[in-house]
BAFI-3210 file (N, C-alpha, C; in Angstrom, 3 decimals, decimal comma, padded with zeros to 6 digits):
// residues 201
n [1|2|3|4|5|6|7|8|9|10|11|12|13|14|15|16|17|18|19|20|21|22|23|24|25|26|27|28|29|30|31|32|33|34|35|36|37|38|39|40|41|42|43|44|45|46|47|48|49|50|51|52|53|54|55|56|57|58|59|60|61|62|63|64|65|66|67|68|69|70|71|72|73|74|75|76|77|78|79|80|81|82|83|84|85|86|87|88|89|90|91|92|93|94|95|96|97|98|99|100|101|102|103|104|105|106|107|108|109|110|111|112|113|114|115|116|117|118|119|120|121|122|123|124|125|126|127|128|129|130|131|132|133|134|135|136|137|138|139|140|141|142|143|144|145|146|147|148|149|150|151|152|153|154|155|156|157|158|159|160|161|162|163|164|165|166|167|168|169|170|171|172|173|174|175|176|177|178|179|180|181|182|183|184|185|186|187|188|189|190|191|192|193|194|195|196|197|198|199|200|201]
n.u [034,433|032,854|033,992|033,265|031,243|027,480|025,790|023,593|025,273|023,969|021,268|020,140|020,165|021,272|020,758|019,219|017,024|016,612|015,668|012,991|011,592|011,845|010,267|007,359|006,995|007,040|004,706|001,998|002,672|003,950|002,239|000,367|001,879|002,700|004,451|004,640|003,677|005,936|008,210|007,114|007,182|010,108|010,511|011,958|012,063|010,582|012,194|014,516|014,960|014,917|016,862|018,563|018,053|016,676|013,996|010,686|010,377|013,481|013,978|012,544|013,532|016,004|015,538|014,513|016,722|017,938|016,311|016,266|019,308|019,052|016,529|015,202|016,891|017,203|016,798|019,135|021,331|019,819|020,135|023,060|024,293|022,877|023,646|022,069|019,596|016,487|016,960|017,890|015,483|013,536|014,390|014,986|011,522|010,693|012,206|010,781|008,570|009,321|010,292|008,120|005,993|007,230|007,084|007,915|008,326|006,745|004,216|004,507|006,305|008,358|008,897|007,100|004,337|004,785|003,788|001,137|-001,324|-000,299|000,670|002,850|004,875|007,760|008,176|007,151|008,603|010,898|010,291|009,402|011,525|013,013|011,400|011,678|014,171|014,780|013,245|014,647|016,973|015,896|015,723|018,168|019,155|017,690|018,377|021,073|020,357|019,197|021,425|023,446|021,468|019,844|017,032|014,711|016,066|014,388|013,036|011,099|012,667|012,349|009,450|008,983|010,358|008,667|006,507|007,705|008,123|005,327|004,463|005,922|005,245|002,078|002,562|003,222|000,851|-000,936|000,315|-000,159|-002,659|-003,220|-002,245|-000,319|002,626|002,838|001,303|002,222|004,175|003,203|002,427|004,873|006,098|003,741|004,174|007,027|006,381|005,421|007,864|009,694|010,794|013,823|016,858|016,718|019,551]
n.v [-075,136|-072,266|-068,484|-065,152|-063,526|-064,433|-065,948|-064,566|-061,385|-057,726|-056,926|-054,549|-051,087|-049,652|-046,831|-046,016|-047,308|-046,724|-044,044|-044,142|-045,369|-043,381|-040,957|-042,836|-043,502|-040,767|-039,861|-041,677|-041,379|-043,302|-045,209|-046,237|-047,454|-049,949|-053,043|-054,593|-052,615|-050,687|-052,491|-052,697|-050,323|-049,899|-051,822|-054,334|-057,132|-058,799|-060,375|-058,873|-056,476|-056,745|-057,790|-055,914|-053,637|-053,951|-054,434|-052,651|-050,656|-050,219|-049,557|-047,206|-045,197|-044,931|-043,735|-041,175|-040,397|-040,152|-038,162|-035,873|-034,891|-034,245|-033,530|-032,076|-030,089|-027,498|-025,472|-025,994|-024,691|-022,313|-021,485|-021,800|-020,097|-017,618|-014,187|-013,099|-013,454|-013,169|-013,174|-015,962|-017,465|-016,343|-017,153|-019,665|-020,422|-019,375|-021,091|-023,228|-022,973|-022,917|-025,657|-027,185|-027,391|-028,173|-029,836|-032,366|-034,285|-035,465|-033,405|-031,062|-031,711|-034,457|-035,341|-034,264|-035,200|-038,039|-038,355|-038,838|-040,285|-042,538|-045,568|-046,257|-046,790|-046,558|-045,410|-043,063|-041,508|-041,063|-039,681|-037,399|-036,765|-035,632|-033,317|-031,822|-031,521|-029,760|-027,858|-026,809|-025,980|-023,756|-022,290|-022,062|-020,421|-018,547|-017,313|-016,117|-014,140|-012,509|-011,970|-010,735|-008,270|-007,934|-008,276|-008,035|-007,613|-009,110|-010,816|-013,405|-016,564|-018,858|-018,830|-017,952|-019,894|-021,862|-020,700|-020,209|-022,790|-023,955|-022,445|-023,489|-026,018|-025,750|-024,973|-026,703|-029,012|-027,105|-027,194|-030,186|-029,712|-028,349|-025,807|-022,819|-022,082|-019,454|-018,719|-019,885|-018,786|-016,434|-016,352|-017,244|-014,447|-013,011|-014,439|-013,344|-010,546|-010,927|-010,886|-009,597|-006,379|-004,910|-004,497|-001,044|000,814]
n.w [-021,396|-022,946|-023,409|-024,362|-026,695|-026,643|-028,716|-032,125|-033,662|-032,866|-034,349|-035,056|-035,367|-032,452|-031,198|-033,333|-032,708|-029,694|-030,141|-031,241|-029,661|-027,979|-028,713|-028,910|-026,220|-025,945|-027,349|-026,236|-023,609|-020,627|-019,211|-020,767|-023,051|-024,569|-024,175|-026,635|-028,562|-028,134|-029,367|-031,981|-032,855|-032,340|-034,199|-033,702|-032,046|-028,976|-027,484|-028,183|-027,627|-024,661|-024,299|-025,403|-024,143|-021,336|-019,230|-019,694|-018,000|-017,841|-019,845|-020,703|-018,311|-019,468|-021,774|-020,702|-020,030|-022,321|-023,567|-022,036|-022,564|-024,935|-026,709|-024,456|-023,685|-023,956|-021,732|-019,989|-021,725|-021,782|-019,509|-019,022|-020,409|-020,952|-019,678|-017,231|-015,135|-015,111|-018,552|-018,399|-017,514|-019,652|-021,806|-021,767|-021,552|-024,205|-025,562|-025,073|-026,267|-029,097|-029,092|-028,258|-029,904|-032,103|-035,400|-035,692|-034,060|-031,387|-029,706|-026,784|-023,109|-022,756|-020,391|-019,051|-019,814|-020,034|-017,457|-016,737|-015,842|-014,489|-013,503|-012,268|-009,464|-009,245|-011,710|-011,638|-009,583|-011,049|-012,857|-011,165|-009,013|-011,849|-012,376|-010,259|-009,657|-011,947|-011,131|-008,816|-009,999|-011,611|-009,190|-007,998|-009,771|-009,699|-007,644|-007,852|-009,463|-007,595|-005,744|-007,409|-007,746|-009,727|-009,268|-006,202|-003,466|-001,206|-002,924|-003,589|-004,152|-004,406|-004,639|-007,522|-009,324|-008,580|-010,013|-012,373|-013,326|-013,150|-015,699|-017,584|-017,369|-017,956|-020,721|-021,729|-021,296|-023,048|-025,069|-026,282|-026,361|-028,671|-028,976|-030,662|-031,522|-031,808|-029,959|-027,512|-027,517|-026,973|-024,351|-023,095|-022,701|-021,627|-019,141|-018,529|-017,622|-015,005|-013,570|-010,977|-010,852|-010,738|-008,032|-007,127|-007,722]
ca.u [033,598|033,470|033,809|033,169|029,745|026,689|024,379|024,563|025,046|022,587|020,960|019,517|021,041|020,518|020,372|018,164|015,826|016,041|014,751|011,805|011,466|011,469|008,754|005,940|007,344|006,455|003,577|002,225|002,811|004,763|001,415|-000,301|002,801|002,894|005,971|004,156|003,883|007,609|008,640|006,305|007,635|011,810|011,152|012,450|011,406|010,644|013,627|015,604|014,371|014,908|018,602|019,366|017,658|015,890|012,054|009,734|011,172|014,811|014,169|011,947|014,864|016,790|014,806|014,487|018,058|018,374|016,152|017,437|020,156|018,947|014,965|015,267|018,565|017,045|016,783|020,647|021,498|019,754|020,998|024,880|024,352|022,349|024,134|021,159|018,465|015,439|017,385|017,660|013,760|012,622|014,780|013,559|010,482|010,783|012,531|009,833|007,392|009,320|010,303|007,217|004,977|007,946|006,079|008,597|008,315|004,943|004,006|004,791|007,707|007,846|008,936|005,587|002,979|004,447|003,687|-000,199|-001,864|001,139|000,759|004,413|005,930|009,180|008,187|006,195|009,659|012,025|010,113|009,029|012,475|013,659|011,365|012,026|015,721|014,018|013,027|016,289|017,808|015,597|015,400|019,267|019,393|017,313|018,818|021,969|020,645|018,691|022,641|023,817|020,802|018,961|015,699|015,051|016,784|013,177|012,220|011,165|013,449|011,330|007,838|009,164|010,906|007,598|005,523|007,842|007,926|004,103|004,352|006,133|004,350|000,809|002,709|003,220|-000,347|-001,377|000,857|-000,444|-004,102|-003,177|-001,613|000,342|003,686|003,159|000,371|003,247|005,290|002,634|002,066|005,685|005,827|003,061|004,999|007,835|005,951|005,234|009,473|010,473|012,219|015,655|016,642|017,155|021,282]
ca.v [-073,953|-070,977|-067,588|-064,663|-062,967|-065,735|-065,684|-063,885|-059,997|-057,327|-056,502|-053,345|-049,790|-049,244|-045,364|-045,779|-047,969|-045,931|-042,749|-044,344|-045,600|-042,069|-041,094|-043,923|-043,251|-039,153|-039,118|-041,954|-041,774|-044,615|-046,508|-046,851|-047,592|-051,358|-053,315|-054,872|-051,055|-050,525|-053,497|-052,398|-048,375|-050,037|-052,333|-055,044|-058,173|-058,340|-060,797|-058,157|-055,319|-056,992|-058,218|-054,913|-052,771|-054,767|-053,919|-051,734|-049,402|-049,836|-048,488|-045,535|-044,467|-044,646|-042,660|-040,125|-039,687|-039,438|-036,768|-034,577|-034,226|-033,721|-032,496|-031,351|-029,591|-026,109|-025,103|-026,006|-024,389|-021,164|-021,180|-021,452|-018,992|-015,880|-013,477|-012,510|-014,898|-013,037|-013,694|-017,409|-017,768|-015,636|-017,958|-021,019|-020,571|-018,999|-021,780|-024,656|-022,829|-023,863|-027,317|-028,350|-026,962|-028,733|-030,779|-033,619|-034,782|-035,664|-032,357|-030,987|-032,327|-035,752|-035,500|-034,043|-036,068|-038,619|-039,178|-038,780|-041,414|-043,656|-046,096|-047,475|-045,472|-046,066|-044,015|-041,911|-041,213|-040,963|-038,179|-036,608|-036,240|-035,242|-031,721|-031,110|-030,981|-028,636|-026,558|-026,630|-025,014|-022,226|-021,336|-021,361|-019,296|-016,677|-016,492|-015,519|-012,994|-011,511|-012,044|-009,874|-007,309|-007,873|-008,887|-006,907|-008,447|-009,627|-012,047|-015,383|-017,189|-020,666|-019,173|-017,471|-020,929|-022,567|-020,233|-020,601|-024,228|-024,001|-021,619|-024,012|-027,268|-025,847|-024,607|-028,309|-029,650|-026,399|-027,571|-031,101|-029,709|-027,630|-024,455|-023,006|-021,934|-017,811|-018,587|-020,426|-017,653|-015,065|-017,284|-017,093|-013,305|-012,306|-014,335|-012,513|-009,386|-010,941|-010,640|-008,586|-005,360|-004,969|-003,265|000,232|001,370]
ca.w [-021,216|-024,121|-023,157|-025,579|-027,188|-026,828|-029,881|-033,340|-033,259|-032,721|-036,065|-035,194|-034,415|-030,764|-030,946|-033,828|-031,790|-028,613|-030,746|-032,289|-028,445|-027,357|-029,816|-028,459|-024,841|-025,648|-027,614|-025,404|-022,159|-020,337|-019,154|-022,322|-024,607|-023,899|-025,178|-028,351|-029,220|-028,248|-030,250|-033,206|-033,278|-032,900|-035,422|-032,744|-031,212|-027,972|-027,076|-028,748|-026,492|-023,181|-024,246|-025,399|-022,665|-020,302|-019,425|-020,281|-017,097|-017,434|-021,273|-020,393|-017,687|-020,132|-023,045|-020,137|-019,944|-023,477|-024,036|-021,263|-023,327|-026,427|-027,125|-023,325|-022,907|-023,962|-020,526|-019,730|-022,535|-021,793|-017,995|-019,236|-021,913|-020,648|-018,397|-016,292|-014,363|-016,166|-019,833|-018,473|-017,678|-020,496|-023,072|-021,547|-022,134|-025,204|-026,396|-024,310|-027,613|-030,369|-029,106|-027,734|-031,206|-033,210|-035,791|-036,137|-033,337|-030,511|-028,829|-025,687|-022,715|-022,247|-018,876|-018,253|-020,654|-020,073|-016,414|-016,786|-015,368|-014,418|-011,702|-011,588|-008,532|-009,527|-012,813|-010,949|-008,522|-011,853|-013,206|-010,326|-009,131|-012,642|-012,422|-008,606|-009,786|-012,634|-010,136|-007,949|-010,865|-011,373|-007,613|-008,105|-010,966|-009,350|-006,088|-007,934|-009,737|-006,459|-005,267|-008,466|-007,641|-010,286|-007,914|-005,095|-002,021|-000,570|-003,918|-003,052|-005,569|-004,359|-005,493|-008,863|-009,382|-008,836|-011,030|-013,901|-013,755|-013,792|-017,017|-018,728|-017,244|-018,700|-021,924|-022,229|-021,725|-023,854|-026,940|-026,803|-026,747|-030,299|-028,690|-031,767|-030,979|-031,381|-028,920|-026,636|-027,141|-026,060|-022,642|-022,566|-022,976|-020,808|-017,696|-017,920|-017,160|-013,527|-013,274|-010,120|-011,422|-010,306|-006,915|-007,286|-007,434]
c.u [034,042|033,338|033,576|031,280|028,797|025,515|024,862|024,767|023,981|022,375|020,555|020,621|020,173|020,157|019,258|016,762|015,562|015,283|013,664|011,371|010,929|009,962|007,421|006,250|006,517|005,160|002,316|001,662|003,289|003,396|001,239|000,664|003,424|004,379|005,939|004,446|005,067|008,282|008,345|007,440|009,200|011,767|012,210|011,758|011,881|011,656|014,491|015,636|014,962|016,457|019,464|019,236|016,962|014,603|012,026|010,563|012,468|014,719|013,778|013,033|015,855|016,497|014,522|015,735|018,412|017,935|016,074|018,405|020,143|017,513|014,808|016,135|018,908|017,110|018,066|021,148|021,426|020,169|022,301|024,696|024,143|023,071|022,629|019,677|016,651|015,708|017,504|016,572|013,332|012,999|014,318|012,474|010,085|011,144|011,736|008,785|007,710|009,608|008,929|006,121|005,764|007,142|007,059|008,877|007,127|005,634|004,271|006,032|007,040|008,080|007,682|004,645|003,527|004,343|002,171|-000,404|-000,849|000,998|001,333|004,967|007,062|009,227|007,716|007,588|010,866|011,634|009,766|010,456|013,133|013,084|011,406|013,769|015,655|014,107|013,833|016,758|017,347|015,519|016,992|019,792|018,765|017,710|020,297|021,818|019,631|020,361|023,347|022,910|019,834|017,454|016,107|015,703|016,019|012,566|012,591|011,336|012,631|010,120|007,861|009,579|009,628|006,268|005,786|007,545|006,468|003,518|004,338|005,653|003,161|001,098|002,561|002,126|-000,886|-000,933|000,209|-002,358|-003,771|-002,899|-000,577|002,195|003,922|002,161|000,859|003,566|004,348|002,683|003,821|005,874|005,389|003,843|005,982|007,513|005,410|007,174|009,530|010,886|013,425|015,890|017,306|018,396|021,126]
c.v [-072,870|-069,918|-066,727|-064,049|-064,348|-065,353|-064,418|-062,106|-059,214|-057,245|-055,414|-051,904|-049,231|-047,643|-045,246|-045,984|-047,210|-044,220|-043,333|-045,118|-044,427|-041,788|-041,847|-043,516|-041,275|-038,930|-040,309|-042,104|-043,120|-045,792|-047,104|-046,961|-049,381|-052,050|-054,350|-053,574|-050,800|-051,011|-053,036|-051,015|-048,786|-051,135|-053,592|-056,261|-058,476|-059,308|-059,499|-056,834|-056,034|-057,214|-056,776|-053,988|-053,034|-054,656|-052,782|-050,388|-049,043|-048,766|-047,028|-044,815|-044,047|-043,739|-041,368|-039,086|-039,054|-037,810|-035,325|-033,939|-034,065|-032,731|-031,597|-030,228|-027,959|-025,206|-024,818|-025,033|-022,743|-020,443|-021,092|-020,365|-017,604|-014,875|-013,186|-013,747|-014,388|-013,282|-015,224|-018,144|-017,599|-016,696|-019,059|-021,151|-019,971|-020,445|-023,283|-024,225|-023,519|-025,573|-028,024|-028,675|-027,726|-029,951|-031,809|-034,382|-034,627|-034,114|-032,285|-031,373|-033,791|-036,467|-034,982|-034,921|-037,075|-040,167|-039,016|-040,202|-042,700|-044,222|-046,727|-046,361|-044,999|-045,449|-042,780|-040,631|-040,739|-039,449|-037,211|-035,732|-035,403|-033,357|-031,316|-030,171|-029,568|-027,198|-025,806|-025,467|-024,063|-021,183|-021,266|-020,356|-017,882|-016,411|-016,009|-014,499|-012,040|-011,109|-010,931|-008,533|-007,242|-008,422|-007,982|-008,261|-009,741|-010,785|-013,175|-015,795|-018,681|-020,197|-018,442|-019,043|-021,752|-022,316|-020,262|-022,290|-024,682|-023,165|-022,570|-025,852|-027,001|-025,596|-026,338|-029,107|-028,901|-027,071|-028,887|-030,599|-028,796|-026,545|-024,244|-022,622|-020,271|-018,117|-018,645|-019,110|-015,885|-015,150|-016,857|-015,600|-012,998|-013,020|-013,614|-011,098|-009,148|-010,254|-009,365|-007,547|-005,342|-003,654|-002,309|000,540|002,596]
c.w [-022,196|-023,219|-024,614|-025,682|-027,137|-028,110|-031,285|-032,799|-033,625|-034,183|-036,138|-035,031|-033,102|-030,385|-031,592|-033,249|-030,339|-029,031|-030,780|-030,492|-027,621|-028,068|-029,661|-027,245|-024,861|-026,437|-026,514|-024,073|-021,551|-019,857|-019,900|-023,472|-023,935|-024,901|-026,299|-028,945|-029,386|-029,416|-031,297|-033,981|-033,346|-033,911|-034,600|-032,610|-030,009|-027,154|-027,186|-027,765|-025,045|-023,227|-024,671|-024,647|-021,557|-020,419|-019,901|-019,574|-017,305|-019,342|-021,140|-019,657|-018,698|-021,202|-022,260|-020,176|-021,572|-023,723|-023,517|-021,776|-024,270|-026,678|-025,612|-022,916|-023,437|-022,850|-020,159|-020,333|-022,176|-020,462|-017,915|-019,886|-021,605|-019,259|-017,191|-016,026|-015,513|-017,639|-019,815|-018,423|-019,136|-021,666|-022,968|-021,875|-023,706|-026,168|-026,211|-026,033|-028,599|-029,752|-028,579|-028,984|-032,291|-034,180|-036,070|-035,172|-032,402|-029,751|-027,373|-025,147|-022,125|-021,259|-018,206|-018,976|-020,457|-018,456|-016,108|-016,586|-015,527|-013,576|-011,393|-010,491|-008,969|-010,687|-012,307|-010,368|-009,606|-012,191|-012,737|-009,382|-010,116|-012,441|-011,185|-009,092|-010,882|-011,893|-009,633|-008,780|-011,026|-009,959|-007,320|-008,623|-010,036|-008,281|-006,346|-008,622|-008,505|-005,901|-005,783|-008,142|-008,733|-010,321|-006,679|-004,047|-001,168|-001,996|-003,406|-004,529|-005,454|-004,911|-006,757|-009,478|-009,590|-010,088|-012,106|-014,274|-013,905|-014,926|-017,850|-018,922|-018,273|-019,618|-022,553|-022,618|-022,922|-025,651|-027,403|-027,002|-028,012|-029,939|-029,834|-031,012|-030,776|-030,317|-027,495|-026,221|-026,247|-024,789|-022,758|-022,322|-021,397|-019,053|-017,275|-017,463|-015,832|-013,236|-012,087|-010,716|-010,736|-009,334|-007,753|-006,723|-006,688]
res [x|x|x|x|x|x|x|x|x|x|x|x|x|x|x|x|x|x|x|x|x|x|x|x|x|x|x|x|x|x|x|x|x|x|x|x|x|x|x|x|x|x|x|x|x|x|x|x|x|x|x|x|x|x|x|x|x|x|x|x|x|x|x|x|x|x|x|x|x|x|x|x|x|x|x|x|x|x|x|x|x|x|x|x|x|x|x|x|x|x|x|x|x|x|x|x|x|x|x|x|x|x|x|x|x|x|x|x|x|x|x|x|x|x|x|x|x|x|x|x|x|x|x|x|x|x|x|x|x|x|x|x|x|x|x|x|x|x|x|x|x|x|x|x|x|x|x|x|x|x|x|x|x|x|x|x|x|x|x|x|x|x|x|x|x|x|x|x|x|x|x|x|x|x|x|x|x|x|x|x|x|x|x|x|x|x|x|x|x|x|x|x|x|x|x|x|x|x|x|x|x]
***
C-alpha cells in the first residue's frame, strides 16, 4: 500500500482561480453561474475544481469568505477606525460608493446580487445569515454610541441599524443599474442627515 500525494500536482494557482471565481460568482449571481462558466472564468477543468474545492456550493462559501475580507472588509475597517458610531455609518457608506462603482471589478456587493433569485436554501441561509450579522454590528455600534451620548438615550439602535443596511442594500442594486459613484455618495450623504443629533450635555 503507497501513502503520500495521489496524482500529478495542481497546475493552477488556487488564489488565482478563486479570484476569477469570485468575479463570475459577483457579477453573476450564484444560480446562473453554472460550473462550465466557473471552469471557463478559472481557466480549470471541472475535475480540477471539485478536487480543489469541491462543488459549486462549497466554492461559493468559500468565495464568500474571501471577499469579506477583502472587497467587503470596508465596513470592518470603518467600525475599528472611527471614534464615533455616526463617523462609522457615514464612512461605510461612503466607502460602499467607491467600492461598489469600482470599475475593475462587477458592480455592486456580492453578498447582495448575488442572492437574487437563488433557490439553494443552504445559499439562501449562508448569505442571509452573513447580512443579519451585518446588521448585528451596526445595531452594536449604535447602541454604544447612544451609551457614549452621542444619540439621545430613546434611539432605536435596531431601526437605524435596519435603515442603514437598507441604504447600503439599494446603493448596491443602484450601482449595478449604472448609479455613478458621486450619485452613491449623494444617497450616502443625504442618509446621514436622518442621524439622531446627540443628547444635549
Amino acid at each position: 500500500m503507497t501513502t503520500g500525494q495521489r496524482g500529478r500536482p495542481r497546475s493552477f494557482d488556487r488564489l488565482t482561480a478563486l479570484e476569477q471565481a469570485t468575479m463570475a460568482f459577483w457579477e453573476n449571481g450564484y444560480e446562473t453561474t453554472s460550473v462550465s462558466d466557473l471552469t471557463r472564468a478559472m481557466g480549470i477543468s471541472a475535475p480540477s475544481l471539485y478536487a480543489a474545492f469541491g462543488d459549486k456550493k462549497a466554492l461559493f462559501e468559500e468565495v464568500v469568505e474571501a471577499y469579506a475580507v477583502s472587497y467587503g472588509s470596508y465596513g470592518g475597517r470603518a467600525f475599528e477606525e472611527e471614534p464615533t458610531a455616526r463617523g462609522a455609518l457615514g464612512r461605510m457608506l461612503r466607502e460602499a460608493a467607491d467600492v461598489f462603482t469600482d470599475p475593475s471589478h462587477p458592480r455592486g456587493c456580492l453578498m447582495i446580487s448575488a442572492a437574487a433569485n437563488c433557490s439553494n436554501p443552504e445559499v439562501e441561509q449562508v448569505l442571509r445569515e452573513r447580512r443579519a450579522r451585518n446588521l448585528l454590528s451596526f445595531e452594536e455600534r449604535i447602541r454604544r454610541g447612544v451609551d457614549a451620548g452621542e444619540l439621545p438615550a430613546d434611539a432605536d439602535a435596531g431601526a437605524l441599524a435596519r435603515l442603514y443596511g437598507a441604504v447600503l442594500q439599494g446603493m448596491s442594486q443602484q450601482s449595478r443599474d449604472g448609479a455613478t459613484r458621486a450619485e452613491l455618495e449623494a444617497v450616502a450623504e443625504a442618509a446621514m442627515r436622518f442621524w439622531p443629533p446627540p443628547t444635549a450635555r
